[in-house]
C-alpha positions, 0 to 999 in steps of 0.5 A, a space after each residue: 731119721 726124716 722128718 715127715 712133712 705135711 703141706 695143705 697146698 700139696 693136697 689141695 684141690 681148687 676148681 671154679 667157674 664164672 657163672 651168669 648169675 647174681 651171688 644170691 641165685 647162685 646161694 639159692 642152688 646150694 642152700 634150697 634142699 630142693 635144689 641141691 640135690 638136683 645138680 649136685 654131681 658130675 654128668 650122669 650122676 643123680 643123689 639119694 637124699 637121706 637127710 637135708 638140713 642146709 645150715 650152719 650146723 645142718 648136714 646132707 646124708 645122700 648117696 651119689 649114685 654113678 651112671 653104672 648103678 654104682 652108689 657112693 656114700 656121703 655126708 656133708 656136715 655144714 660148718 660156716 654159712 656166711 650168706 650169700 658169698 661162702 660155705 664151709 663144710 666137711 665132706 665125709 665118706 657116708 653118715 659118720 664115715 671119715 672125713 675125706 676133706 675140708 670144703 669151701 664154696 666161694 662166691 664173688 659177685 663180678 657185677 654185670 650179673 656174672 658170679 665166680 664160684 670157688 670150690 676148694 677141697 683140702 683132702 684129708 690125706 695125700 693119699 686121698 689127693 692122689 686118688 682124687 686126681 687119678 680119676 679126674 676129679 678135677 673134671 668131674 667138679 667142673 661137669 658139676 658146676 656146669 650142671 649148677 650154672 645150666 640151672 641157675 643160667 635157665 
């Protein structure tokens, strides 16, 4: 018989970005539901807001809809809000959808008005990592921070 085994690291998906900006401008773009929904996703992709509530036991219901028309549900059930250097949430495949991974944003403060951000996504399954990087989430996360640095940078 084989033992099955299931390391976290091997599922886990970390990009970040130094952004030229204070931690607190940086909290503002992810925590305004004005805001948010306006970066938020890779080049070419916009959201459909369901429902914005951006806090600590808050979620996020929208539709990431891709430059074909295509649309893609999600929810984002904000667990930790620890101000203005971290959030944690699950990211599910739409409202009540399963989960597809557990969220961390970082922020760190450089000084000299520079900030590092820190996405980190644990994915549900290894199955879920494969698909992940198979089609170039690793690159789309980057397009999306890029969108949140031209805002915050503006």
């Amino acid at each position: 018989m084989t033992a099955t085994h299931d390391n976290p690291a091997d599922r886990t998906m970390r990009i970040e970005r130094v952004i030229n900006a204070k931690p607190d401008e940086i909290w503002r773009a992810w925590t305004d539901p004005d805001l948010l929904p306006r970066w938020w996703g890779p080049d070419g992709f916009s959201c459909d807001t369901t429902r914005i509530d951006l806090r600590e036991g808050g979620e996020w219901v929208f539709d990431m809809i891709g430059p074909d028309g295509t649309r893609y549900p999600n929810q984002h059930e904000f667990v930790a809000y620890d101000r203005p250097n971290r959030i944690e949430y699950n990211l599910n495949r739409g409202a009540g959808g399963p989960k597809h991974a557990d969220v961390t944003v970082t922020i760190d403060d450089l000084g000299d008005g520079k900030s590092r951000l820190t996405l980190t996504m644990i994915m549900s399954d290894q199955a879920d990592y494969n698909a992940a990087m198979s089609m170039g989430a690793e690159r789309l996360g980057l397009q999306t921070l890029g969108k949140l640095a031209a805002l915050v940078e503006a």
